[in-house]
C-alpha positions in Angstrom: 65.3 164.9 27.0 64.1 166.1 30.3 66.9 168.7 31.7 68.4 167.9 35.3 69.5 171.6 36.7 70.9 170.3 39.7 73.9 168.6 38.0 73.6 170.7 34.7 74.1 174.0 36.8 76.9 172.2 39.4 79.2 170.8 36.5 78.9 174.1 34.2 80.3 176.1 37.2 83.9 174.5 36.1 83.3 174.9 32.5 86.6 176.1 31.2 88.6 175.5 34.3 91.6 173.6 34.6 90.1 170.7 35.4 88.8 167.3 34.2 85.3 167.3 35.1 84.3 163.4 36.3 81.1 161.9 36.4 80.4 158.4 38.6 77.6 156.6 39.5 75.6 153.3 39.5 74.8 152.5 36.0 72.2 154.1 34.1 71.7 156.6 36.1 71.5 159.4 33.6 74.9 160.4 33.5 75.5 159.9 29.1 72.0 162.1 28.9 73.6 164.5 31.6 77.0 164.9 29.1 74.1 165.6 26.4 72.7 167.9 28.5 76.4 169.8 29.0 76.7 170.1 25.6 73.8 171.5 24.6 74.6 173.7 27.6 77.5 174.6 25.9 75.8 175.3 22.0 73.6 177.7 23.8 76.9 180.0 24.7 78.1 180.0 21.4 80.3 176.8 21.1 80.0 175.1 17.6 79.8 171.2 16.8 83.4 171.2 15.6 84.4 172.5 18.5 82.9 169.6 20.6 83.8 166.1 20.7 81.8 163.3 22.2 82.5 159.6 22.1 81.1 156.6 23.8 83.0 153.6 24.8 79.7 151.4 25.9 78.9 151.9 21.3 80.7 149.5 19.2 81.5 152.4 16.9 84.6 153.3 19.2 85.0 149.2 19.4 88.3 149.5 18.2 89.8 152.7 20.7 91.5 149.9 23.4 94.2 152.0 24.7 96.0 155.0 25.0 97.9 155.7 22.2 94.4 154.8 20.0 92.8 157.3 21.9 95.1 160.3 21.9 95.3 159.3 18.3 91.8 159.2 17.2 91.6 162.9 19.5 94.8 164.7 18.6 93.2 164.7 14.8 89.6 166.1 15.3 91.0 168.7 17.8 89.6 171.9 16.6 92.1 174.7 15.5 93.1 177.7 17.3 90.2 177.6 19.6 89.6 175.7 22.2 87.8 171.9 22.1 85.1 170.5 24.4 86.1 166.5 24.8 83.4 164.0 26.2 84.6 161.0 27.1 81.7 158.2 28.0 82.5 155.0 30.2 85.9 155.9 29.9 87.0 152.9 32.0 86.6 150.6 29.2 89.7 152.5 27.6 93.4 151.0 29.4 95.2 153.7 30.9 92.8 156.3 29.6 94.0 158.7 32.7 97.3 158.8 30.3 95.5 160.7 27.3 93.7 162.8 29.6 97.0 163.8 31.5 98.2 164.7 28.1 95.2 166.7 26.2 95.2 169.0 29.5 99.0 169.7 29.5 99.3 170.2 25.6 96.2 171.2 24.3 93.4 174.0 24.7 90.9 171.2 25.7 87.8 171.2 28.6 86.7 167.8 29.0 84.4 165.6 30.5 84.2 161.9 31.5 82.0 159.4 32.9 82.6 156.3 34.6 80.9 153.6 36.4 82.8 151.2 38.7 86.2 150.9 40.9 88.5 152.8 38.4 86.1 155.9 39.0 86.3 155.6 42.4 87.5 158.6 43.9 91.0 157.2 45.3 91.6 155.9 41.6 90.7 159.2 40.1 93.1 161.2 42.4 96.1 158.8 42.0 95.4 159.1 37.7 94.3 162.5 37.3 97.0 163.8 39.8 94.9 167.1 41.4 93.4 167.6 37.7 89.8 166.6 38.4 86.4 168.1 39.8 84.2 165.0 40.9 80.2 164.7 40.6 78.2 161.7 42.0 75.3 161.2 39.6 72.5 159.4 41.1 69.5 158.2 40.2 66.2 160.8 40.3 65.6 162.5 43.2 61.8 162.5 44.5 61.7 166.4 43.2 62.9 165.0 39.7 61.0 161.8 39.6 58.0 164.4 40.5 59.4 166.2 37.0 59.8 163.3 35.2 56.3 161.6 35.6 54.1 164.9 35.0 55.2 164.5 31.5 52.8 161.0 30.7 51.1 161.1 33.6 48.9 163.6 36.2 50.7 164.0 39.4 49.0 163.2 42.8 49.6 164.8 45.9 53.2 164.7 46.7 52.2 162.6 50.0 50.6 160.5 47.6 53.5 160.1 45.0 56.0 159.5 47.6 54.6 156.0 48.2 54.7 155.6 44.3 58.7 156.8 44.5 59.5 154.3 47.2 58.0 151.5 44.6 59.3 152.7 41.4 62.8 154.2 42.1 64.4 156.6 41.2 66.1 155.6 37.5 65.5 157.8 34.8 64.6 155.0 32.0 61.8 153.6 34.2 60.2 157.3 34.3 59.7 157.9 30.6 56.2 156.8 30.5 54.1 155.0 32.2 55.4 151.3 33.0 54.0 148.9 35.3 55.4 148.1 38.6 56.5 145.0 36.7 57.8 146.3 34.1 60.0 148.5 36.1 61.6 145.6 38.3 62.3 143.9 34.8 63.8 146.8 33.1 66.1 147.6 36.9 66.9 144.0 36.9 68.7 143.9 34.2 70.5 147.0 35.4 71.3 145.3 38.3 72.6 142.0 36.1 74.6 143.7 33.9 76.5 145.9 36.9 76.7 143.0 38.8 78.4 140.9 35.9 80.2 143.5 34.1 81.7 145.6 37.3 81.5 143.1 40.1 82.3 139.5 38.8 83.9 140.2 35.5 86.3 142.6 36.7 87.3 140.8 40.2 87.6 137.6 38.3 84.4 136.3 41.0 84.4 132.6 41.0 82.5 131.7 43.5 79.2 133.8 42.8 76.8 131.6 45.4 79.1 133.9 48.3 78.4 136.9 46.3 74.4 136.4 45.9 74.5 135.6 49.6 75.8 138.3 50.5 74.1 140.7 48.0 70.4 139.0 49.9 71.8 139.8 53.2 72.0 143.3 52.7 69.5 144.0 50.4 67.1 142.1 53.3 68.6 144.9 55.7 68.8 148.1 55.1 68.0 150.5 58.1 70.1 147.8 59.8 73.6 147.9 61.6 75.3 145.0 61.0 79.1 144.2 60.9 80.9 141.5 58.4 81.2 138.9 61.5 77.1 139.2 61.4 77.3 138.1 57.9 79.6 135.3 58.5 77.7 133.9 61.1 74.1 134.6 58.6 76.0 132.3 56.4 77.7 129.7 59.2 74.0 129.2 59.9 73.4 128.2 56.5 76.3 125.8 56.6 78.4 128.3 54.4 81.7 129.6 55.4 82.9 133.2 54.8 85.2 134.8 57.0 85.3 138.3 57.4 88.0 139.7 55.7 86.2 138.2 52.7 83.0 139.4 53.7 84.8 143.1 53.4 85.8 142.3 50.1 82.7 141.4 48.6 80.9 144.7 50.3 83.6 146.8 48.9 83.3 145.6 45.3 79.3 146.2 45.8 80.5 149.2 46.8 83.0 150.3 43.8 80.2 149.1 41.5 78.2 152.0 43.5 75.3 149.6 44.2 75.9 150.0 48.3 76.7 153.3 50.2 78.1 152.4 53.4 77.1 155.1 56.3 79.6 154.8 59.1 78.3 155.3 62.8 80.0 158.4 64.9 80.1 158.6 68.7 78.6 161.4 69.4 79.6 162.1 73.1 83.3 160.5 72.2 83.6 162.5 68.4 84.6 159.6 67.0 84.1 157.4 64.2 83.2 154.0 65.0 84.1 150.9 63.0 81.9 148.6 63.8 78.4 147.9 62.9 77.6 150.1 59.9 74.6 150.5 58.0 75.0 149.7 54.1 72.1 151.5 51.7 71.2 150.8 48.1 72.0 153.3 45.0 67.9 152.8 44.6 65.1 151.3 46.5 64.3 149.0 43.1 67.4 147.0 43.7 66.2 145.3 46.5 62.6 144.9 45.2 63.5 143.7 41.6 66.0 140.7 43.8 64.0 140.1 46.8 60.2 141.1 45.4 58.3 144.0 46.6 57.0 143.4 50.3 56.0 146.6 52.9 57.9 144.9 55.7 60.7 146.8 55.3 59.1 150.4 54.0 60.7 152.2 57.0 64.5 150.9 56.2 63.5 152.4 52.1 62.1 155.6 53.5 65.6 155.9 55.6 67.2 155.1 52.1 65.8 157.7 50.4 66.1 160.6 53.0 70.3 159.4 53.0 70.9 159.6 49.2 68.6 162.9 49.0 71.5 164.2 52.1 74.4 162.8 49.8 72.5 164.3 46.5 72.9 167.8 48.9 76.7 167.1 49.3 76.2 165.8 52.9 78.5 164.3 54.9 76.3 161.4 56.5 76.4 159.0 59.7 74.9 157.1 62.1 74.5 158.7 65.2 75.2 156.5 68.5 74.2 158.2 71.6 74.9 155.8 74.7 72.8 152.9 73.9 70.3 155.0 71.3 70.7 155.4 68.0 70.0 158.5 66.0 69.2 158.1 62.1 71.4 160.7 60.6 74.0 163.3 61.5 74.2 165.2 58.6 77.2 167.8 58.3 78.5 170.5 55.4 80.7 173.6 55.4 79.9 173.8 59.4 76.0 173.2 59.0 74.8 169.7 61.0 71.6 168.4 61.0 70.1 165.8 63.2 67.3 163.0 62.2 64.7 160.7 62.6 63.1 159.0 60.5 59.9 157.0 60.8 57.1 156.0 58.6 54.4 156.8 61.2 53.9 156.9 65.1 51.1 155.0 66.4 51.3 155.0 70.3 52.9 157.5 72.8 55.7 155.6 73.7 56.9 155.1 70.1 56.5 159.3 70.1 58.4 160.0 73.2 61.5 157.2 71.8 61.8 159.2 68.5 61.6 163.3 70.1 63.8 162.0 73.3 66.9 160.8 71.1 66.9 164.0 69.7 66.0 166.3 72.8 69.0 164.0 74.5 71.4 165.9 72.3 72.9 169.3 73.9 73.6 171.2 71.0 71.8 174.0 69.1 71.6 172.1 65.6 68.4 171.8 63.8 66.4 168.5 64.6 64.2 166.8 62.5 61.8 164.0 62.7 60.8 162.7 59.8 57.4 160.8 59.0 54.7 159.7 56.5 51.5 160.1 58.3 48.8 162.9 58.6 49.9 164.2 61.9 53.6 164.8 60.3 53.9 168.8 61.1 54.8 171.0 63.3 57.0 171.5 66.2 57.9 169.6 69.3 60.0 171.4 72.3 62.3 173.0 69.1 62.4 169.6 67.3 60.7 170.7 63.4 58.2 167.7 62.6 57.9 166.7 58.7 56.5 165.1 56.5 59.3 163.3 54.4 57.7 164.2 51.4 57.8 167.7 52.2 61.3 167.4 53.0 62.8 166.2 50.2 61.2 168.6 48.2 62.0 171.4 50.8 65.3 173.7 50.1 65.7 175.0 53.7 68.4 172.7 55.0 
């Protein structure tokens, strides 16, 4: 088991607080090995086995916990005596009212626990209404290009990190294709089915989805455009042009379930003369660059609208805020914001003629504040600094701990 300190050390700040510690994220994105991980966290400062409880609702050994009162139940008689009890709670969702027990064990009972979740019911406005100010969440997401770095120097010898990033954008970020060496293939097999069984189980199942050509229309459409704006009416015209009607309300809909199953983040734009949030023509990105390759097949057409993907989740993976910057009729990548920091960036794969140079640094140089400014790139002459604007290579940024 290859340990993930970023989340090990965030979540084990709250151990033996008050609150329920939540875990969410796409699917198999490591968050079961991260609850291992926590518990062996917790062994090392003196906890004992009987002291910790661990169950998994995705294993037909809990097959028949259904509800609420099996649950507190099956708990209430393995609770450890006069000490405390560590309770970890996996896919929790698949237990009915499961916020119930939870409610219970913190109000009655000397009890830290832990659960992880996967689709709408984890979704933060869900959480809040069950868990009623009782809960800390964490977004688990899929391996960062520092961890995916960590993970693949155990079966294999690491190139240059320049190098490797091109092998990242491939392969993706999720922990199961990085335990040894598969084949580009391989990996689009292994993260379809990921994508099959989220789509079924947390999408269609779950919404009662009947009419799942709309869906798969609309899951191509943005897959085929990320690093695009694009609003629902774009979509429903995509699909009038293909003699398919959809209107947009619908449109919404579907997004928002893609989003609940956590396989879209939607990045909003914000006005940045007018401080505002616009709500129109936002740009959708995938929980990994693999989802759209394993659907649409891997082509380097798009590389640019992947790298962009990968610089926003690393920014969310910091605890960013992150938008869309529109500047009159120019657009800036990403306005990044946290506890009063704010970053600006570009992001390109490489710059080729002057013009394309001048486009990128003049977006940035138009803004008038005193915020760091970054332009973001893949080729050799990535480096440096341009009239106060710091130059990068994205590689070195996502690795880099100075923002």
């Amino acid at each position: 088991m290859i340990i993930r300190p970023h989340y090990v050390n965030q979540i084990m700040a709250y151990a033996d607080t008050p609150f329920v510690k939540v875990l969410t994220g796409i699917r198999r994105s490591g968050k079961s090995t991260i609850m291992k991980m926590l518990m062996n966290e917790l062994r090392k400062r003196g906890v004992h086995n009987p002291s910790i409880l661990y169950y998994s609702f995705d294993s037909m050994e809990y097959d028949d916990i259904k509800d609420a009162t099996s649950l507190y139940r099956e708990i209430k008689k393995h609770l450890a005596q006069n000490q405390k009890t560590y309770i970890f709670l996996d896919e929790i969702q698949e237990v009915i009212s499961w916020e119930k027990v939870v409610n219970s064990l913190m109000s009655d009972c000397e009890v830290d626990i832990y659960v992880t979740g996967s689709n709408s019911r984890m979704m933060s406005s869900e959480i809040s209404t069950y868990l009623t100010g009782r809960y800390i969440a964490f977004k688990i997401y899929p391996l960062s290009f520092g961890e995916y770095l960590t993970f693949k120097e155990k079966y294999a010898t690491l190139q240059s990190s320049h190098t490797e990033l091109s092998n990242y954008v491939k392969l993706g970020g999720f922990p199961a294709v990085h335990l040894q060496p598969y084949s580009q293939n391989e990996v689009y097999t292994i993260v379809k089915d990921i994508y099959n069984s989220t789509i079924f189980t947390d999408i269609v199942k779950r919404n009662q989805i009947r009419k799942m050509y709309q869906l798969e229309r609309i899951i191509k459409f943005t897959f085929s455009n990320v690093g695009n704006s694009f609003s629902a009416k774009t979509i429903s015209n995509y699909l009038k042009n293909e003699h398919r009607s959809l209107d947009n309300e619908t449109v919404y809909n579907y997004l928002g379930t893609l989003e609940n199953a956590y396989i879209l983040h939607r990045c909003s734009r914000f006005d940045i003369q007018g401080k505002e949030l616009l709500k129109t023509q936002e740009k959708f990105y995938l929980a990994d660059p693999t989802l759209r390759y394993c659907i649409l097949g891997y082509s380097s057409s798009n590389i640019g609208g992947m790298l962009e993907n990968i610089v926003y989740l690393e920014l969310l993976r910091r605890n960013y805020d992150v938008y869309v910057g529109k500047l009159d009729n120019a657009e800036i990548d990403f306005i990044a914001t946290k506890q009063g920091k704010k970053i600006y960036i570009q992001v390109t794969e490489r710059i080729e003629q002057e013009s394309t140079e001048l486009r990128e640094y003049n977006r940035l140089l138009s803004i008038k504040d005193n915020y760091p400014k970054y332009v973001l790139r893949t080729d050799d002459l990535a480096g440096g600094n341009y009239e106060g604007i710091k130059t990068m290579h994205i590689a070195d940024f996502l690795l880099s701990d100075q923002y």
